[in-house]
C-alpha positions, 0 to 999 in steps of 0.5 A: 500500500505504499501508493495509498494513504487512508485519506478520504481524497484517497478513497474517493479517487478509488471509488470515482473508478467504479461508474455505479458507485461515482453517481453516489458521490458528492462533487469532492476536490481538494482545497484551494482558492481556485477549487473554492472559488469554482465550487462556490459558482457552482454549488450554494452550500459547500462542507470544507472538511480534513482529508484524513480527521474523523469525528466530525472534527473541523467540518465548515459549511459555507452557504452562498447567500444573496449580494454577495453574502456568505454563512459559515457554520462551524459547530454551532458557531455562525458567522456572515461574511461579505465577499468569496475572497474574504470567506477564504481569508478567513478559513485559511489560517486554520487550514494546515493540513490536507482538506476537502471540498464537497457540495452539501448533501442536503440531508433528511432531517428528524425532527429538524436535525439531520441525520445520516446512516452508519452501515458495517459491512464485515467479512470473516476472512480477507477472502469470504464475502462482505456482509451488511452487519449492522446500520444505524441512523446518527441524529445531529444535536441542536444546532450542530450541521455534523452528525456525530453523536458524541461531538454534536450531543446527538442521538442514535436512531434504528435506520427503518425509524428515522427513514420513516420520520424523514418521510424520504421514502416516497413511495418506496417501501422499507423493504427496497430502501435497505436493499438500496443501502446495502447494495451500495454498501457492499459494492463500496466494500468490494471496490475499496478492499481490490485497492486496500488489501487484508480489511475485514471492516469497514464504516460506511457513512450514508447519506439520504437527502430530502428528495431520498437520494443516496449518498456516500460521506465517507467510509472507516477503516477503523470504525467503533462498534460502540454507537451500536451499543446505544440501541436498545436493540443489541443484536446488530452490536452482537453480530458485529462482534462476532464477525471481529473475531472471525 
């Protein structure tokens, strides 16, 4: 592996190959000022988040208001700055290591707080098939535009109930919105593990936007079975587990 890291610039440049997976991608760059510029003219809101970080950790969303106008939302802090060229000025210094570029999902919200999905996708050895062993939905916290529970005061949801809360289902059955996730999921898993050899787990952050599109965040090569010890519903947790141990 010594021509990949596990940055997500890397994984995502290992997942446009795929022409099923690339149409569940975000429009992703790495950071600049020309890519920031480029992304504003075509997008309204952008996240702006570290390449290699997790956790939600130094994620920035910057919206494209009227005349000029822009928000940036950092945690629950806002700020409206005037001018694209200031909005960067003002980023840049905290900017020091490797970040990304990637259009805003719009994602579905439960009560008025976004979520996304957490599927782990497991195998028993380096060469038996991948398997969805677990998903779970991670509601923001009041005010936070990041989903992860601890650092956003979130909560954890089943999938199949803040699906349904979300109303994103439009028309669809449950039934066909797992399937959906999990197809995606696995193929996510094949195509990563023919680049990133011996991984046995993988987290897969999903997205599902207002309109019930399906989206891929990020994926986690050392993802914490912890949040699936917050459902009262332990078999998920239990079978992660014993896929862990082989």
């Amino acid at each position: 592996m010594s021509n990949w890291t596990w940055s997500k610039w890397s994984k995502h440049q290992v997942l446009l190959k795929s022409p099923y997976i690339s149409n569940h991608l975000p429009d992703t760059c790495q950071f600049s000022r020309k890519n920031f510029h480029e992304m504003l003219s075509k997008h309204q809101n952008i996240i702006i988040k570290p390449s290699a970080k997790s956790g939600g950790i130094g994620v920035i969303l910057v919206s494209n208001l009227q005349n000029s106008n822009f928000r940036i939302h950092r945690g629950i802090k806002v700020q409206i700055v005037k001018g694209a060229n200031n909005v960067f000025n003002l980023l840049k210094p905290s900017i020091q290591i490797p970040y990304l570029i990637q259009s805003r999902i719009n994602l579905a919200e439960v009560n008025g707080r976004p979520y996304d999905l957490r599927v782990m996708v497991q195998r028993h050895t380096n060469s038996s098939e991948w398997t969805v062993t677990g998903k779970l939905a991670k509601i923001a916290g009041p005010g936070y535009i990041i989903t992860n529970t601890a650092r956003s005061k979130g909560r954890v949801a089943l999938f199949s109930d803040a699906t349904r809360q979300s109303k994103v289902l439009n028309g669809r059955t449950m039934q066909v919105m797992h399937a959906s996730v999990n197809e995606l999921s696995i193929k996510i898993a094949k195509q990563l593990s023919s680049t990133y050899h011996n991984r046995r787990i993988m987290g897969i952050d999903i997205g599902i936007d207002k309109n019930g599109t399906i989206w891929i965040i990020e994926v986690n090569f050392t993802p914490s079975v912890n949040l699936f010890l917050k459902l009262k519903d332990r078999q998920a947790y239990q079978r992660i587990r014993r896929y862990q141990k082989g």
